[in-house]
C-alpha positions as CSV (number, residue, x, y, z in Angstrom):
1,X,-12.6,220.0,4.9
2,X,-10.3,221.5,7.7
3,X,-12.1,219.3,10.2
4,X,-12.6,216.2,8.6
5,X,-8.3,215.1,7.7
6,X,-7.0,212.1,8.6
7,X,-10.4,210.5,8.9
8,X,-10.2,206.2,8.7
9,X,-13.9,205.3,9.9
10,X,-13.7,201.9,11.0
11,X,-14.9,199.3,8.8
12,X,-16.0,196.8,11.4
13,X,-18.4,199.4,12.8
14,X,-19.9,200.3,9.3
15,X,-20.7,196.8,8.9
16,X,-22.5,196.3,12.2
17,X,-25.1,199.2,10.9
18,X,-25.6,197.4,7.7
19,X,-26.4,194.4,9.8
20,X,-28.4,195.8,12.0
21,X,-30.5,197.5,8.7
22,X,-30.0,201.0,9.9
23,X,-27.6,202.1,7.0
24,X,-29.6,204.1,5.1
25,X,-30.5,206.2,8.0
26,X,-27.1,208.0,7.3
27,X,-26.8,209.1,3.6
28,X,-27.0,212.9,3.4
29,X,-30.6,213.6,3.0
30,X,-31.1,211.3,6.6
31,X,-30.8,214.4,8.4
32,X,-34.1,215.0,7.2
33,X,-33.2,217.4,4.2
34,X,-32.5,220.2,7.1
35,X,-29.5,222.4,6.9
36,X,-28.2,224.5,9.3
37,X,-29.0,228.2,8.1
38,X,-25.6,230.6,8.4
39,X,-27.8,233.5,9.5
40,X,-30.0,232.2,12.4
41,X,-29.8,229.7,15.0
42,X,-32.4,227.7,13.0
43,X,-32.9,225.2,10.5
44,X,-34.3,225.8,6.4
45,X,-35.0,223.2,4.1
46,X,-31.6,222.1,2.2
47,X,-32.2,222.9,-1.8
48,X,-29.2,220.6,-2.7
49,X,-28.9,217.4,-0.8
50,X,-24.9,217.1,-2.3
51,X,-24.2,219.8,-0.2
52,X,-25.7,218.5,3.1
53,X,-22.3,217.9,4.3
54,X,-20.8,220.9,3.8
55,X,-22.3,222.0,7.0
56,X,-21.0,219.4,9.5
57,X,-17.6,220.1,11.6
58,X,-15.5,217.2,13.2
59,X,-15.7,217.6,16.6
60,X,-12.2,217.3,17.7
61,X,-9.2,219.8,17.4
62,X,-5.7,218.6,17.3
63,X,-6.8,215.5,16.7
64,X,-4.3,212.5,17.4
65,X,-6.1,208.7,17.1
66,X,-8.9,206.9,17.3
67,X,-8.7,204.6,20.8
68,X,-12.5,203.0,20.8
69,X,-14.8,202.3,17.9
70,X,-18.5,201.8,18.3
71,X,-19.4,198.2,19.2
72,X,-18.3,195.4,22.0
73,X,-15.1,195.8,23.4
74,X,-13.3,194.7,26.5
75,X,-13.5,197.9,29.3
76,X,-10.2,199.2,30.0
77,X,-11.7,199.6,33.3
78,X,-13.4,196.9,34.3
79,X,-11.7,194.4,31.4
80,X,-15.6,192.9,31.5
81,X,-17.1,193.0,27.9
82,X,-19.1,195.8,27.1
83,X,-21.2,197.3,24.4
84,X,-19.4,201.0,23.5
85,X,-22.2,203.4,22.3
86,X,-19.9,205.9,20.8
87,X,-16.3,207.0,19.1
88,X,-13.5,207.6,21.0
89,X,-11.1,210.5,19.3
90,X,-7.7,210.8,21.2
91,X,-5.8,214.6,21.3
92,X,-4.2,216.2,24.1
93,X,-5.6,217.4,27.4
94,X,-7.0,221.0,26.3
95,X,-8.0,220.5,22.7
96,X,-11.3,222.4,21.9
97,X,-14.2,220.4,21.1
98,X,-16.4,221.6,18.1
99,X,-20.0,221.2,17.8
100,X,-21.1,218.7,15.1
101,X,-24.2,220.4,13.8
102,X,-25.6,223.2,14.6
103,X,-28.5,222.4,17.4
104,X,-29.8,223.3,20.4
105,X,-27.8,222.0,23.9
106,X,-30.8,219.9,25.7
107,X,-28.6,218.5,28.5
108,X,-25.7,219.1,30.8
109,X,-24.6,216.6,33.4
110,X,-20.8,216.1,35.1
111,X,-22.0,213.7,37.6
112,X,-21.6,210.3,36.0
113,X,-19.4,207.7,34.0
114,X,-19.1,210.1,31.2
115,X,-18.2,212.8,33.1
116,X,-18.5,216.3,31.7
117,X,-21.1,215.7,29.4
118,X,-22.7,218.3,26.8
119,X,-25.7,217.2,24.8
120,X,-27.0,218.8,21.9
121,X,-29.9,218.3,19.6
122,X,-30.2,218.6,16.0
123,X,-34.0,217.9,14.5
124,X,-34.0,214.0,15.0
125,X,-30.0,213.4,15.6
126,X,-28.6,213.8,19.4
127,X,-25.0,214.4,19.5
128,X,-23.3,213.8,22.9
129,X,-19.8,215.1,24.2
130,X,-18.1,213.4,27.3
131,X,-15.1,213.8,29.6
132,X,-14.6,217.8,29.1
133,X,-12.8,220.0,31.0
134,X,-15.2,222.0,33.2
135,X,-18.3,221.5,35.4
136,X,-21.7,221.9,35.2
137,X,-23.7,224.6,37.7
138,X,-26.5,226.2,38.4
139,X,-27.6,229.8,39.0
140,X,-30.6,232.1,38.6
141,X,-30.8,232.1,35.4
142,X,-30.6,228.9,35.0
143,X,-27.9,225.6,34.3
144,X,-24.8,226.1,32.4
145,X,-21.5,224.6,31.1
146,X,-18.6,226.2,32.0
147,X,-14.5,226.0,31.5
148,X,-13.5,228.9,32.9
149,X,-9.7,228.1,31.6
150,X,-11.0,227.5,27.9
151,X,-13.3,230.7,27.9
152,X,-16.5,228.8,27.9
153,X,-19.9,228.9,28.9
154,X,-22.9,227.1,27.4
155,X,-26.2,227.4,28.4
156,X,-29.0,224.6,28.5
157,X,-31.3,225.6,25.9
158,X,-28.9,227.9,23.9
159,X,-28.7,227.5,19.8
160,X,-25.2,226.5,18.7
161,X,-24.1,226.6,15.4
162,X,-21.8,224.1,13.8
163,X,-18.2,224.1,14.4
164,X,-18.4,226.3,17.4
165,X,-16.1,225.3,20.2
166,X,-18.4,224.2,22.9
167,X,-16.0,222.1,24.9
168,X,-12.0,221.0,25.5
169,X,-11.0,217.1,25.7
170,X,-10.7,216.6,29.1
171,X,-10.3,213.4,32.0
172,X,-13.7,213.6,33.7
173,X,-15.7,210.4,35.0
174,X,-14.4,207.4,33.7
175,X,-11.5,207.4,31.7
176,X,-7.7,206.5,31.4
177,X,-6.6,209.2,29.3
178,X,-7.4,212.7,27.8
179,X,-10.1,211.9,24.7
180,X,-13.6,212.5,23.7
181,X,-16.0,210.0,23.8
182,X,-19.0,211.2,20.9
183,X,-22.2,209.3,20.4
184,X,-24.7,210.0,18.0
185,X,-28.5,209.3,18.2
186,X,-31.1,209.0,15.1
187,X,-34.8,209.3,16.4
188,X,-33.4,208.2,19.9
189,X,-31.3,204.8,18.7
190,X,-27.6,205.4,18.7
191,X,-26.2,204.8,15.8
192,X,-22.3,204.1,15.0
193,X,-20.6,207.7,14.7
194,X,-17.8,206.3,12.1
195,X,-20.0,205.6,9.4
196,X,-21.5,209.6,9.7
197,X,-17.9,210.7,9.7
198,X,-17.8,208.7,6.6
199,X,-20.3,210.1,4.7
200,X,-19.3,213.6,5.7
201,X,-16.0,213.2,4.5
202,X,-17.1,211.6,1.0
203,X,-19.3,214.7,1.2
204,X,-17.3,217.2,1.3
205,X,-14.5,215.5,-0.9
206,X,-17.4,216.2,-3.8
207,X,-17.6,220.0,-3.2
């Protein structure tokens, strides 16, 4: 519960699921009665689908505001209309980043508009962190995230369990100010990340 205060998912964006006829995607059991097991980097079938939640972590520390919900907007960049595939969680430059659920990191990139981008995957959800601090490089042994400042390194194909502080909120590729932009997928469709937050704080409110 620690992680998931303060939480107001926005309305407007719950709706456009329901529209679309994706809601039911996201009631606990849609992460496809898998639980994260707290011994092993692996997954066990959940025996209580009430519980599901109890295992997810908001992804942001410190956090301060929500600055972009999922859906059309106008682009602070551009000010052209645009369709924003994600949620946008303000804190200040620094803040540790926590992994959603635990997952396995499939991707690492710092070389586009989303900058610094980490992306993990968890059975059929993708979860996807951009503009951290840090870079992305290369070595022997293979590619790796690292923020030398914020203690981290993450390698591509390394298990990471929920909650673990994989990243810090950061300015990279295209942004105007210190937040982290997190998109979800389901079976490769993105999916609006305020209604998950929603049912993961009814969720846990039940334990």
């Amino acid at each position: 519960m620690q992680y998931l205060k303060n939480i107001k998912p926005s309305l407007k964006g719950l709706r456009l699921l329901v529209s679309v006829g994706i809601s039911a995607l996201l009631v606990p059991m849609s992460l496809n009665g898998w639980q994260q097991s707290s011994s092993q980097a692996q997954y066990v079938p959940a025996t209580n689908s009430s519980n599901t939640w109890q295992y997810a972590s908001f992804p942001v520390e410190n956090f301060q505001t929500y600055t972009s919900g999922y859906g059309y907007r106008t682009s602070p960049i551009t000010g052209n209309s645009q369709f924003h595939r994600g949620l946008d969680m303000a804190a200040p430059l620094g803040s540790y980043v926590r992994n959603w659920w635990g997952g396995r990191v499939v991707a690492l990139s710092d070389h586009t508009a989303c900058g610094t981008m980490i992306t993990i995957q968890s059975g059929q959800w993708t979860h996807i962190y951009c503009h951290l601090m840090g870079s992305i490089e290369d070595s022997s042994q293979g590619r790796y995230f690292v923020d030398r400042e914020g203690g981290l390194v993450l390698w591509l194909g390394q298990d990471v369990p929920a909650g673990a502080r994989i990243g810090r909120v950061g300015m990279t590729g295209r942004t105007t100010g210190p937040h982290l932009h997190w998109g979800l997928k389901y079976r490769g469709e993105y999916l609006d990340p305020a209604l998950v937050l929603q049912e993961m704080y009814g969720g846990q409110a039940n334990l």
